[in-house]
C-alpha positions as CSV (number, residue, x, y, z in Angstrom):
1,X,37.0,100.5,-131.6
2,X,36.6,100.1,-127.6
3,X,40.1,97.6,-126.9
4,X,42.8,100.1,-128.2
5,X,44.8,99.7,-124.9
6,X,44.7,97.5,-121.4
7,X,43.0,100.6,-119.6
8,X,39.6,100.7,-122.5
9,X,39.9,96.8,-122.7
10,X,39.4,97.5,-119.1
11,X,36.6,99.8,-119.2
12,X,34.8,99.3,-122.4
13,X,34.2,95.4,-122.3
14,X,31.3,93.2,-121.8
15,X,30.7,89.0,-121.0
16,X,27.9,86.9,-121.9
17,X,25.1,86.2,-119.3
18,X,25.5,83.3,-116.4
19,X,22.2,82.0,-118.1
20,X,22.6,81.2,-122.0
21,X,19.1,79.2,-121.9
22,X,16.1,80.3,-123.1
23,X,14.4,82.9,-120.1
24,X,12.9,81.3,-117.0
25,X,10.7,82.1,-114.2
26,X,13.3,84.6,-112.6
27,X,14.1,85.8,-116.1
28,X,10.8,86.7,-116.9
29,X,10.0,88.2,-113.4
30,X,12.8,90.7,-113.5
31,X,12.1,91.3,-116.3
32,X,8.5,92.2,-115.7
33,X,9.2,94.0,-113.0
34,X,11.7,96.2,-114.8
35,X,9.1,96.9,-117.6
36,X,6.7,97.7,-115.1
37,X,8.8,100.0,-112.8
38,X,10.6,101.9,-115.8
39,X,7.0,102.3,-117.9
40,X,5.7,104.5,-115.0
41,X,8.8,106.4,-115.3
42,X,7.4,108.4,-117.8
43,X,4.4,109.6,-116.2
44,X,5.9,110.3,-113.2
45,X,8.5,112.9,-115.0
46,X,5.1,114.3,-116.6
47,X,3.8,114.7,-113.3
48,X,7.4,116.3,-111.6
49,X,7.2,118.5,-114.7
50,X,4.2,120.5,-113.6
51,X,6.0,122.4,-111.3
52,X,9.5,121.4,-110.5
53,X,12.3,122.3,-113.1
54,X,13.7,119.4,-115.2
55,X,17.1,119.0,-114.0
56,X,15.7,119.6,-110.3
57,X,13.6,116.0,-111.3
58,X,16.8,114.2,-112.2
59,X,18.5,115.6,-109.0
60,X,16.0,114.0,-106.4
61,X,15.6,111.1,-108.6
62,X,19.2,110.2,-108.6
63,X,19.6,111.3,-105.0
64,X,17.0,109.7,-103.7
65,X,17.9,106.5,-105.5
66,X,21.4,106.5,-104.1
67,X,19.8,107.1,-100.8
68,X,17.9,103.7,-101.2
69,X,20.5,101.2,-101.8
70,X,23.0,102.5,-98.6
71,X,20.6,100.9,-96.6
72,X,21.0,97.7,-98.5
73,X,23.8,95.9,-96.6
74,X,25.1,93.5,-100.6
75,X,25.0,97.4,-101.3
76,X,28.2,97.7,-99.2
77,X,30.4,94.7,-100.8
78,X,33.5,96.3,-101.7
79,X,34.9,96.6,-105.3
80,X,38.7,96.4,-106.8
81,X,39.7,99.5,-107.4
82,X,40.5,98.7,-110.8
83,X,37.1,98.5,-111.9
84,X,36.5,102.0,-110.1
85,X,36.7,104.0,-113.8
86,X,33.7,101.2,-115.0
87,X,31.5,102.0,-111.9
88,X,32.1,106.3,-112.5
89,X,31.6,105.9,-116.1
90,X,27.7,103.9,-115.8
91,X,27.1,106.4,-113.4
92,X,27.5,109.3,-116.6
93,X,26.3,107.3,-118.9
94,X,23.5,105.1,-117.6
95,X,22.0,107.7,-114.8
96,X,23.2,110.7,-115.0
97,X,22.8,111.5,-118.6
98,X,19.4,109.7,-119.7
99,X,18.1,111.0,-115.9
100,X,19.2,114.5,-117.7
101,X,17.5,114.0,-121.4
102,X,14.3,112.5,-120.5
103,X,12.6,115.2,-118.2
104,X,14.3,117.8,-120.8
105,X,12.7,115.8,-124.1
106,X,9.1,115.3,-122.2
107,X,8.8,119.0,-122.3
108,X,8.1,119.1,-126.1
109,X,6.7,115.3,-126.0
110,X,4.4,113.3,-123.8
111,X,5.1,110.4,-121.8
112,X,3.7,107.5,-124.0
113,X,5.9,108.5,-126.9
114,X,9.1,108.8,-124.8
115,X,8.2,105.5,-123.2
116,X,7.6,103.9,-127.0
117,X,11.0,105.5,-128.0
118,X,13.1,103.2,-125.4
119,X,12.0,100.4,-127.6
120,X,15.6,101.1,-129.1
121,X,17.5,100.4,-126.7
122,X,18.3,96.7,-127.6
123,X,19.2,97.4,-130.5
124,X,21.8,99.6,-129.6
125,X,22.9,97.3,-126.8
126,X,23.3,94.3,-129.2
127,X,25.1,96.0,-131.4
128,X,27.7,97.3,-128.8
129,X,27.5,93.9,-127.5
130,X,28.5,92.8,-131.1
131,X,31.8,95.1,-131.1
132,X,32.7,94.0,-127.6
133,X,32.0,90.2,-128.1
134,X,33.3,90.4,-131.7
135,X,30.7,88.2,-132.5
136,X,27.5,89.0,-134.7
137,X,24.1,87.9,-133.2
138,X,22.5,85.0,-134.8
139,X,19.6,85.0,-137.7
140,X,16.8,85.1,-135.2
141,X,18.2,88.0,-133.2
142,X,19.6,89.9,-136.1
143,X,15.4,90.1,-137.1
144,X,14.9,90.9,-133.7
145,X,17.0,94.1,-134.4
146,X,16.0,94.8,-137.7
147,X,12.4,94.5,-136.5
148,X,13.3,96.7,-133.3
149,X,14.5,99.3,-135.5
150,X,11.5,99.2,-138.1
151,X,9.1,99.3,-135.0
152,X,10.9,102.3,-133.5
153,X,10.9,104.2,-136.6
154,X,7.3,103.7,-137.0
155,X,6.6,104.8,-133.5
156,X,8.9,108.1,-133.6
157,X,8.6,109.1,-136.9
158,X,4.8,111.0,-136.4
159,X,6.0,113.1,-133.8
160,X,9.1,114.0,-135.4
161,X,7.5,115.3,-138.5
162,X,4.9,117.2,-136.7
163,X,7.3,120.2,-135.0
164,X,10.6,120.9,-135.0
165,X,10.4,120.8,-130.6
166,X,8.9,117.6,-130.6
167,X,11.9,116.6,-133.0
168,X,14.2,117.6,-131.1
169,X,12.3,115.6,-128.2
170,X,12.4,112.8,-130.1
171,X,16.3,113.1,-130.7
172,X,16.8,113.5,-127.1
173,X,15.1,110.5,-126.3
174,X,17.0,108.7,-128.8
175,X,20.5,109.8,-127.2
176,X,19.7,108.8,-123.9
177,X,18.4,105.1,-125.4
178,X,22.5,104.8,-126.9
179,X,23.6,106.0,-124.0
180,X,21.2,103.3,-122.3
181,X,22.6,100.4,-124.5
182,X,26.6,101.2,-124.1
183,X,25.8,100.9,-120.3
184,X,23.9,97.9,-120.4
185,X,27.0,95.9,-122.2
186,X,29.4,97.2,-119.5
187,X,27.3,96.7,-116.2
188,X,26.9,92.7,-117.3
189,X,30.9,91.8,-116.1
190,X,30.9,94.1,-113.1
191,X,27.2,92.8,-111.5
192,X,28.7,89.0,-112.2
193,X,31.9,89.9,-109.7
194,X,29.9,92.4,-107.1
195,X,26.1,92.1,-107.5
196,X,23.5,94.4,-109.1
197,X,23.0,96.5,-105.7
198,X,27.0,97.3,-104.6
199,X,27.6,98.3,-108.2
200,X,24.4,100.4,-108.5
201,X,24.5,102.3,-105.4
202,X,28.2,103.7,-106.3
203,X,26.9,104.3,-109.6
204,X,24.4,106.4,-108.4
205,X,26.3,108.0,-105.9
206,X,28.8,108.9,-109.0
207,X,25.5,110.2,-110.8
208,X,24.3,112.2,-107.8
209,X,27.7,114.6,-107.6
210,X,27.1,115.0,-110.9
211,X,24.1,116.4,-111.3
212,X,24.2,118.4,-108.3
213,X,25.0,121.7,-109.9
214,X,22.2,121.0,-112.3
215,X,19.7,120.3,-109.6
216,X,21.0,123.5,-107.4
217,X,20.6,125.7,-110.4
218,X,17.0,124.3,-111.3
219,X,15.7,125.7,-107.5
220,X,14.8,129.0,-108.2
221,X,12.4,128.1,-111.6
222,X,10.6,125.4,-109.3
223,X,7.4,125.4,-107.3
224,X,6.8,123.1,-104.6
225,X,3.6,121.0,-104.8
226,X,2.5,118.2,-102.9
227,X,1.8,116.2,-107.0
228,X,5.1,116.9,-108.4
229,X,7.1,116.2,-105.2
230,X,5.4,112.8,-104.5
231,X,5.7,111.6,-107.5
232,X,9.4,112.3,-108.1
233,X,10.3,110.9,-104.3
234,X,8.8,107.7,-106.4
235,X,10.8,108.0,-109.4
236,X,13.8,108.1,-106.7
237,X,13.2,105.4,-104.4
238,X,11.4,102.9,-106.4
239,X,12.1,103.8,-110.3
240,X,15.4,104.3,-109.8
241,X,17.3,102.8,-107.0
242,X,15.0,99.7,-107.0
243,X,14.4,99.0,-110.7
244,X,18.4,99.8,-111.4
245,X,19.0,96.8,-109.3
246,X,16.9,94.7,-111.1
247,X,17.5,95.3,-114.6
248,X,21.4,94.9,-113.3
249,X,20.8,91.4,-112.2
250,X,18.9,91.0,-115.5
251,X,21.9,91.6,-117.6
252,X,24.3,89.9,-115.2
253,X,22.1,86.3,-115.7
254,X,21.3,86.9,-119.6
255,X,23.5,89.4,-121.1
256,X,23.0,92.7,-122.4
257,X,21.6,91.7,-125.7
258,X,18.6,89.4,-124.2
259,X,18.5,91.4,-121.4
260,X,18.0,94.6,-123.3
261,X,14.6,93.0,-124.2
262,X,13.3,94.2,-120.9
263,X,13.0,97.5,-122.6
264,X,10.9,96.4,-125.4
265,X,7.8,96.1,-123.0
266,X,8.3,99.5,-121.2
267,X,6.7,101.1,-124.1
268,X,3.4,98.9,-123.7
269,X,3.0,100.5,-119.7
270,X,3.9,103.6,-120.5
271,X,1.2,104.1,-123.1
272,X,-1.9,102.6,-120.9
273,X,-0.4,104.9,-118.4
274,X,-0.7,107.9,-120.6
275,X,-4.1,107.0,-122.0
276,X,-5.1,106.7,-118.2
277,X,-3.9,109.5,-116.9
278,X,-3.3,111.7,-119.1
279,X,-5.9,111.1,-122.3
280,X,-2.5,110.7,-124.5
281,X,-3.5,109.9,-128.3
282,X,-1.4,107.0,-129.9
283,X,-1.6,106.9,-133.5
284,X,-2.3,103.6,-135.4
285,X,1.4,104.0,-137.1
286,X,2.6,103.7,-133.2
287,X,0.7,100.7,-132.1
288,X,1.5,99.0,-135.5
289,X,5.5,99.8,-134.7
290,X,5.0,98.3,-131.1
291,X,3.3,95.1,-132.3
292,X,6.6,95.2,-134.7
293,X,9.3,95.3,-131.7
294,X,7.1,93.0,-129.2
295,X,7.9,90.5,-131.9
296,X,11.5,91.5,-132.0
297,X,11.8,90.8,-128.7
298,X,10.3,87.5,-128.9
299,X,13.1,86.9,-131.5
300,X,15.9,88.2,-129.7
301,X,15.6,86.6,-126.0
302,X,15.8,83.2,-127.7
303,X,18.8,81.2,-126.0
304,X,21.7,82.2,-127.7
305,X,24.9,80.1,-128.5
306,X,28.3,80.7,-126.3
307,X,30.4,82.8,-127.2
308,X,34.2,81.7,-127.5
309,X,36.4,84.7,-126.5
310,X,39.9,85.0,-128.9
311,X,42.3,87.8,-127.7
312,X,42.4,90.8,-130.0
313,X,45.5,90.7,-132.6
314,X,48.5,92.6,-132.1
């Protein structure tokens, strides 16, 4: 599917994680902190929304976040240039495009349900992970999945049926969470060679150009208020450039299917967050399709056997 030719094996190829044993201390703290960082995310778009256009939001976001990591001097360790197409294509389809869909999709949804959504993404990442690897997951990550899945359905599926916008919310959502778990599978080889900051600051730096015209053309339908601007400069600096680097070096020590996990838990922050702040209503479907995928994740971040690597035929 990915491997028809030296330039895709190239590109569209993933490893295993450094770390095969079950999580540890600096597992479970990056992968806290990722949770933590990314469940705000949503109410922070909410926020930005109030007065500055969406694609103006993903802009400074992406912007600001490649801002961030030049300062970081492990940002600046240079990269073979044949891994240069792997680096441009993460920053499409893990920045650029999600930072794109979300603010887009939270204009017809609120933030706890677009933070409940990402809840997919390891599934999509394992199964990516399962093409790449040519290797299926074992039983107790296969439930994982399959539990994933159910969980999301559950949470998704009462917004969905209640308007055809919120729909087509939910859809976006769900676009950006594939696009999420391709890039997951192909940033795990690239931060074991360079690091999680030198291959995320050129990854954002590939996302910033291109969603520059986007951002310019947002201008004239936004307001400038002191809420909306602070909050986004937030979703830059820390959301983005910080937690990028984080859930890179996640991947890099566990792989993209245990590392995917990470996600499972944003959905948990981002709906206290919207009951907090924003008096958001989650449905007893919803928190019966989060207790599903919490358990999932249990499942799936088990340690996970290695993988022995047999060159494609032909």
């Amino acid at each position: 599917m990915f491997q028809d030719s030296p330039f895709s094996r190239r590109v569209f190829s993933t490893t295993q994680g450094s770390r095969l044993e079950p999580f540890g201390l600096v597992e479970w703290a990056l992968l806290c902190g990722v949770a933590l960082i990314w469940g705000s995310s949503f109410l922070l778009i909410e926020i930005g929304l109030e007065s500055l256009a969406p694609t103006v939001i993903t802009w400074v976001r992406v912007a600001l976040g490649f801002l961030t990591l030049i300062v970081v001097p492990a940002a600046r360790t240079p990269l073979d240039r044949a891994d240069y197409p792997r680096v441009g294509l993460l920053g499409l389809i893990w920045v650029a495009l999600p930072s794109l869909l979300f603010p887009i999709a939270q204009q017809h949804i609120d933030s706890a349900l677009a933070g409940m959504l990402n809840a997919a993404v390891p599934i999509i990442s394992t199964l990516v992970a399962t093409v790449l690897l040519r290797s299926l997951p074992r039983s107790h990550q296969a439930a994982g999945i399959a539990l994933g899945f159910a969980g999301t359905v559950g949470i998704g599926l009462p917004a969905a049926l209640g308007s055809s916008a919120a729909a087509r919310g939910v859809l976006l959502v769900v676009a950006a969470t594939v696009c999420y778990g391709i890039a997951l599978n192909l940033a795990v080889p690239l931060q074991q060679r360079y690091g999680a900051p030198a291959v995320m600051m050129r990854a954002l730096g590939v996302a910033a150009v291109a969603t520059t015209p986007f951002g310019v053309a947002g201008l004239a339908g936004s307001r400038w208020s002191t809420g909306p601007v602070l909050a986004v400069a937030a979703l830059g600096v820390v959301n983005t450039g910080l937690a990028f680097v984080i859930m890179a070096a996640l991947v890099g020590r566990v792989g993209a299917t245990r590392g995917g996990v990470a996600v499972y838990f944003i959905p948990l922050v981002a709906m206290v967050l919207g009951i907090m702040f924003r008096s958001e209503v989650i449905l007893p479907l919803q928190w019966a399709g989060i207790a599903v995928v919490l358990f999932g994740a249990w499942l799936t971040s088990r340690r996970e056997p290695r993988v022995v690597h047999r060159p494609p035929p032909g």
